[in-house]
C-alpha positions as CSV (number, residue, x, y, z in Angstrom):
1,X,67.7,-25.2,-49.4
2,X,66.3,-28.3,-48.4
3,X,63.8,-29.0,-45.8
4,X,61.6,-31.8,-44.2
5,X,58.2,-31.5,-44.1
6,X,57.7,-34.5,-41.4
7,X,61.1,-34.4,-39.5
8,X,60.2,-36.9,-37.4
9,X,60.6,-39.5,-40.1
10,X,64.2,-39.2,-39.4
11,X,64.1,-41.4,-36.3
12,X,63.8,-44.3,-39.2
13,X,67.8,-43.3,-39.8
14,X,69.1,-45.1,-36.2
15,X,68.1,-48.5,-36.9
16,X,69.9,-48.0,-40.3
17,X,73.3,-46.7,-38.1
18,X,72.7,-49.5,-36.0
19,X,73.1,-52.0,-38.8
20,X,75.6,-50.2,-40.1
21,X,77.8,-50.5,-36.5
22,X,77.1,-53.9,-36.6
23,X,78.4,-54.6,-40.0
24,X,81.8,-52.4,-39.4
25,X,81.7,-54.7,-35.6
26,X,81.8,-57.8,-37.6
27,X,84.0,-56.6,-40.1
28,X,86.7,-55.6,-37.1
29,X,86.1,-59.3,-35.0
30,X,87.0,-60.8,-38.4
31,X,90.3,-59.2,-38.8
32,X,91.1,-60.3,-35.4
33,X,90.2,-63.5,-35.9
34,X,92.8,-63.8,-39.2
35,X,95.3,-62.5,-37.0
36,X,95.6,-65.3,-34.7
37,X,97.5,-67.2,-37.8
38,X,101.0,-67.6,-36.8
39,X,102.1,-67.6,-40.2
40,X,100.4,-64.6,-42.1
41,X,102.7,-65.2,-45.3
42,X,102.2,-68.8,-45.5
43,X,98.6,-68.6,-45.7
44,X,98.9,-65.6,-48.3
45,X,100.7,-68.4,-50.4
46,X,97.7,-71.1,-49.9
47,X,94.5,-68.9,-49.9
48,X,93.4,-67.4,-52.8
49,X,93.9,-63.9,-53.7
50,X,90.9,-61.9,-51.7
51,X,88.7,-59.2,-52.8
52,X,90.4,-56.3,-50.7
53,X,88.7,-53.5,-50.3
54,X,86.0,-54.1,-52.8
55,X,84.0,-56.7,-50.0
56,X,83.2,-53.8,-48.5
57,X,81.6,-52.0,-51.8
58,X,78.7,-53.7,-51.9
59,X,77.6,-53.4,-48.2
60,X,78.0,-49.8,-47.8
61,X,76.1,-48.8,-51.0
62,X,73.5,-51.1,-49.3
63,X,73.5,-49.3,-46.1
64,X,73.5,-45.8,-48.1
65,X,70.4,-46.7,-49.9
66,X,68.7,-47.4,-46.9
67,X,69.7,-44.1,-45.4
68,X,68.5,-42.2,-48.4
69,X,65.1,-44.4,-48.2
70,X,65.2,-43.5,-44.4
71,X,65.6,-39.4,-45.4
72,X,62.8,-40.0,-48.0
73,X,60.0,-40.6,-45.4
74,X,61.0,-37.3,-44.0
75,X,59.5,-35.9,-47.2
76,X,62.0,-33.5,-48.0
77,X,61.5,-30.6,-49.8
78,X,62.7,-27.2,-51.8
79,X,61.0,-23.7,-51.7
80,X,60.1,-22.2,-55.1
81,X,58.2,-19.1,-56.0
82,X,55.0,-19.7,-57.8
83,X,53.6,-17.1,-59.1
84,X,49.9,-15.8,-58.0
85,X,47.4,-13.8,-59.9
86,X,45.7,-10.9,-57.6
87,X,43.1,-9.6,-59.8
88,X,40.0,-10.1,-57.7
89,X,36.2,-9.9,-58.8
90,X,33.7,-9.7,-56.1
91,X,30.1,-10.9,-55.7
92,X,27.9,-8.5,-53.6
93,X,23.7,-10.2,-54.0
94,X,21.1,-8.2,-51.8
95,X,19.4,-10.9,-50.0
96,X,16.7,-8.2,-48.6
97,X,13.2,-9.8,-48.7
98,X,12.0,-8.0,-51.4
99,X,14.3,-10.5,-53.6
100,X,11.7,-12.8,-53.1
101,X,9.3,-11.2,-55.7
102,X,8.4,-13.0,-58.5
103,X,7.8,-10.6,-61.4
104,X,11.2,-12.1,-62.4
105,X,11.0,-16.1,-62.4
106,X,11.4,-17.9,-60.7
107,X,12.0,-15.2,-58.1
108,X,14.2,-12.2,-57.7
109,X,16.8,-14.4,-55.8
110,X,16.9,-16.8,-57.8
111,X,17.4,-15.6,-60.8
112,X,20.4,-13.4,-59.1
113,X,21.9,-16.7,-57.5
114,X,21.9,-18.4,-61.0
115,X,23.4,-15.0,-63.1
116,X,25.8,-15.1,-60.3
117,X,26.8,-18.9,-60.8
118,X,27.1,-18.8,-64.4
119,X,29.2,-15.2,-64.2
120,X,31.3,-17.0,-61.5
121,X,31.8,-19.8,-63.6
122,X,32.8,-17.7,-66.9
123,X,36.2,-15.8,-65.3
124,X,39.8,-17.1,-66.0
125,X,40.8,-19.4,-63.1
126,X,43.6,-17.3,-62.4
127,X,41.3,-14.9,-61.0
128,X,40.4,-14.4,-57.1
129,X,36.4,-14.3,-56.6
130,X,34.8,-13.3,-53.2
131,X,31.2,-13.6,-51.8
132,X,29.4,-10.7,-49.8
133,X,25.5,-11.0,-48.7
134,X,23.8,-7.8,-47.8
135,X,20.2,-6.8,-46.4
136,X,20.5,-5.0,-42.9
137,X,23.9,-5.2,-42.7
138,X,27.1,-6.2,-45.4
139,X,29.0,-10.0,-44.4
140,X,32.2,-11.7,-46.5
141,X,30.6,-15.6,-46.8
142,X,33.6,-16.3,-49.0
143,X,36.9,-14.1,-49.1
144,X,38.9,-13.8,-52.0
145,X,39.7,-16.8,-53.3
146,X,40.2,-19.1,-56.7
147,X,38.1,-22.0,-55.1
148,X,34.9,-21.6,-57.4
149,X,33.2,-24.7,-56.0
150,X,33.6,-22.6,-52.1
151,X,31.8,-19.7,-54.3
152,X,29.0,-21.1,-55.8
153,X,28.3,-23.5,-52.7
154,X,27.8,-20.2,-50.6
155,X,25.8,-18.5,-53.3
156,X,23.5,-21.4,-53.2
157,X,23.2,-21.0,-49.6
158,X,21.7,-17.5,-49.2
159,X,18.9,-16.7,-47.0
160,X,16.5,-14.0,-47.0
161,X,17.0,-11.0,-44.2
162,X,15.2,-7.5,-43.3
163,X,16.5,-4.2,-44.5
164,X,19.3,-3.2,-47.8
165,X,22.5,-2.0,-47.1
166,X,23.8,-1.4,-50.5
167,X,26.1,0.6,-49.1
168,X,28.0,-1.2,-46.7
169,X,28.2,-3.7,-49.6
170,X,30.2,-1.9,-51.2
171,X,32.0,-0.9,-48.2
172,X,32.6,-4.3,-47.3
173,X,33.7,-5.8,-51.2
174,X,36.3,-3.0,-50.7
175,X,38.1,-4.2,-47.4
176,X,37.7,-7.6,-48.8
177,X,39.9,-6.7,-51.7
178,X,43.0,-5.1,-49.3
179,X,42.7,-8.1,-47.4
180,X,44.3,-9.7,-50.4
181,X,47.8,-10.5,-49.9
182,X,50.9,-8.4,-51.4
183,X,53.1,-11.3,-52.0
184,X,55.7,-8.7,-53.3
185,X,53.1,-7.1,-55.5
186,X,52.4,-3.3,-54.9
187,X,49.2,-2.2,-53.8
188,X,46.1,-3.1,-53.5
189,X,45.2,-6.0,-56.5
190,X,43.4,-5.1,-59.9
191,X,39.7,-5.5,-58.5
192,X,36.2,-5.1,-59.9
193,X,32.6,-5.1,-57.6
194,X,29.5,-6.7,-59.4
195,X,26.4,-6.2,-56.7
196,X,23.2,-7.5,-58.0
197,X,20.3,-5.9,-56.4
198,X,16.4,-4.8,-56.5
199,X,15.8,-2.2,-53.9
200,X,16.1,1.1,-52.5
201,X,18.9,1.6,-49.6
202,X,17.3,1.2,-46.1
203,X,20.5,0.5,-43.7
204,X,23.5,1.6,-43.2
205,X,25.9,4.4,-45.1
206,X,24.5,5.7,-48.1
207,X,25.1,4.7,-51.6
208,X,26.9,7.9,-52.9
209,X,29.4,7.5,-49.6
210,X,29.9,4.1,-51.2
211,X,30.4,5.4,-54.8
212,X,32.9,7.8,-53.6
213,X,35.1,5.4,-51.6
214,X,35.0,2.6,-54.8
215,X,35.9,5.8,-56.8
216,X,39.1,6.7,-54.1
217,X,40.0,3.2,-54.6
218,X,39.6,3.0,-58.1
219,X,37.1,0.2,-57.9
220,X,34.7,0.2,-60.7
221,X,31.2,-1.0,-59.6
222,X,29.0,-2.8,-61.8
223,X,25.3,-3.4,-60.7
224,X,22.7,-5.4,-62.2
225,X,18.9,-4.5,-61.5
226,X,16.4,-7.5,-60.7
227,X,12.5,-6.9,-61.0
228,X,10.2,-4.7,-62.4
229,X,8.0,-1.6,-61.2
230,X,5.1,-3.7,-60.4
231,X,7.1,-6.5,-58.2
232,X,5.3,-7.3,-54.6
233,X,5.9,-9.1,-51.7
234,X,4.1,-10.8,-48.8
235,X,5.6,-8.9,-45.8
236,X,4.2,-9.8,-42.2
237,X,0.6,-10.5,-43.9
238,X,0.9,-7.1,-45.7
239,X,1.3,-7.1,-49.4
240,X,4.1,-4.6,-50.4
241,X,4.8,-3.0,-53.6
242,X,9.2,-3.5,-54.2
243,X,9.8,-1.3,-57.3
244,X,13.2,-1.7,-58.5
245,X,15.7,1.7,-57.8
246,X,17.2,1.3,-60.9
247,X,18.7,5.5,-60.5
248,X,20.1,4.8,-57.9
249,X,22.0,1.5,-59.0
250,X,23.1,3.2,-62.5
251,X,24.7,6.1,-60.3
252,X,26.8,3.8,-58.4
253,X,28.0,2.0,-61.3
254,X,28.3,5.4,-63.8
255,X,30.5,7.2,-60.4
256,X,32.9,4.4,-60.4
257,X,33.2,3.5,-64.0
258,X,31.8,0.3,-64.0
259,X,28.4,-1.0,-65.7
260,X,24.9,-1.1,-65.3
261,X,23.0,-3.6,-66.4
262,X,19.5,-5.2,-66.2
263,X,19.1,-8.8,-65.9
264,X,22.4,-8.9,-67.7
265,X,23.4,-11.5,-69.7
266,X,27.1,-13.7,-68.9
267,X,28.0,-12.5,-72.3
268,X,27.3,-8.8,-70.9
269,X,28.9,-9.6,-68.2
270,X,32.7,-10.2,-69.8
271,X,33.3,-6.5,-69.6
272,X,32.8,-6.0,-66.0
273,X,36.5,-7.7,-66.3
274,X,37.8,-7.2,-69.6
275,X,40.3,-4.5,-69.0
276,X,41.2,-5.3,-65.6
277,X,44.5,-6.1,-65.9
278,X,47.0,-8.3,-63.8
279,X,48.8,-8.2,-60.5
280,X,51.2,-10.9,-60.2
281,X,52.6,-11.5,-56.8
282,X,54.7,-14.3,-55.8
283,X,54.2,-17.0,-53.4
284,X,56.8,-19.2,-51.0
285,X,55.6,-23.2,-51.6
286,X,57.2,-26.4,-50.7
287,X,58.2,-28.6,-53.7
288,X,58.6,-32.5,-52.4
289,X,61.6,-34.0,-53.6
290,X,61.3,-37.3,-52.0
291,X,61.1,-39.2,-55.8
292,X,64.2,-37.9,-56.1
293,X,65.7,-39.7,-52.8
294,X,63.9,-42.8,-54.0
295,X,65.3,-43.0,-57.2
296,X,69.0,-42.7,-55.3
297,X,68.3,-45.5,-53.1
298,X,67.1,-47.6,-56.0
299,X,70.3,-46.8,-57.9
300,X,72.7,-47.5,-54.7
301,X,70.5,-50.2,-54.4
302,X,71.6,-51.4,-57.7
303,X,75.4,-51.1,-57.7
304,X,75.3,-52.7,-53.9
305,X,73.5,-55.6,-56.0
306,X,75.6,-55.1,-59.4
307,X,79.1,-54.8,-57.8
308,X,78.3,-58.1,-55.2
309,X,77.3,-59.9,-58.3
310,X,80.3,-59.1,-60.2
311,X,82.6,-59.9,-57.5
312,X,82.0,-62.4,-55.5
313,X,79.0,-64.1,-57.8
314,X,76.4,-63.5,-54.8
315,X,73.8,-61.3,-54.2
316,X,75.2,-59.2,-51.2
């Protein structure tokens, strides 16, 4: 079924009909004015034999090209199904301020903001790939999605907060993933978690809550450690030891079948998503189809030209 994207275009048709009524006007005054002849046979004897019907060839293929050239600007279009990948990785980086320790250079952050960026850049571009920041509390910065640049911009943007919520992370990762559409697909989509973190849970719902719901929704979790026991930070003029709760990341990831790495390498990374399988859904999209009008109107454009040639040795 066709439709027009920009319907409004279709106000360029009436100065076409208007042409059009002033070509079959003339056409009609014409006739009347060979009719005032008194002697119609004698002048069929005289003139030359006339073109008939085919004088009229040419200037109605001209005005149907510039109807078709008038529909064109309407943009017309067909739906089509194009398929859509579901799988869905998402990003979950503790932003806590004891990610600004530097016993890993340049500093816990950083290093996670760059593993992230090079991981983010790794997956098939088929895949969806969501942000979620986390210190006091869990927030999406970039829903599912297959823009990578939107991914990475946002990663590059995180800013240092109080408190680690690792659980609502994974909490949040989770509802991200449902919020992915069906498109006819069942379920929810093929998904993995990969939360990069340093510290122990201060906020929100606990970690084994967290492990349990990823586990209900059979979400592995993958988590990757940054720093080492020694790491310290300057908090409010105090100097504070972070040591990295590495037991309490390889639960999470061990409950839910996922991986646990630290300071993982991209290569590592791979089989976070390795044998996540596909979802394929399927989405409505406009196809334009207005090269196709174009083409008509040059073709009618053509034969108005070709036949006008032919038979009267003028161009229209």
């Amino acid at each position: 079924m066709i439709r027009l994207l920009q319907p409004w275009w279709l106000l360029a048709v009436l100065p076409v009909l208007a042409l059009a009524a002033l070509y079959v006007w003339r056409q009609l005054r014409r006739r009347d004015y060979a009719m005032r002849f008194t002697n119609v046979e004698l002048l069929r004897t005289v003139a030359p034999q006339g073109l008939g019907w085919r004088r009229y060839v040419p200037a109605t293929a001209f005005l149907l090209a510039l109807l078709v050239l008038a529909g064109a600007l309407a943009r017309p279009a067909v739906d089509t199904r194009e398929p859509l990948e579901r799988a869905t990785i998402m990003l979950a980086i503790d932003v806590s301020l004891s990610m600004q320790a530097d016993d890993v250079a340049p500093n816990r952050l950083e290093a996670a903001q760059e593993a992230a960026k090079q991981f983010v850049g790794e997956l098939p571009e088929t895949y969806n790939v969501g942000l979620v920041s986390f210190a006091k509390s869990a927030n999406v910065l970039v829903p599912p999605t297959k823009d990578r640049p939107a991914v990475t911009s946002a990663i590059d943007g995180l800013v240092l907060a109080e408190a680690t919520a690792t659980g609502e992370a994974v909490f949040t990762c989770l509802e991200a993933i449902r919020s992915v559409p069906a498109d006819g697909a069942a379920g929810i989509p093929p998904a993995r978690i990969v939360l990069l973190s340093d510290g122990y849970r201060t906020a929100g719902r606990s970690v084994e809550e967290a492990a349990a719901a990823a586990q209900a929704a059979n979400v592995p979790v993958s988590t990757i450690a940054f720093g080492t026991d020694s790491g310290h930070v300057d908090i409010a003029g105090q100097l504070q030891r972070v040591p990295v709760d590495r037991l309490a990341l390889a639960e999470l990831a061990e409950t839910t079948e996922g991986y646990f790495y630290e300071a993982a390498s991209v290569s590592e990374l791979k089989q976070v998503y390795q044998d996540m399988g596909s979802s394929i859904g399927f989405r409505t999209e406009p196809r334009e189809i207005t090269q196709w009008y174009a083409g008509l109107a040059l073709l009618l454009a053509l034969c108005a030209g070709a036949f006008s040639l032919l038979w009267s040795s003028r161009m229209l």
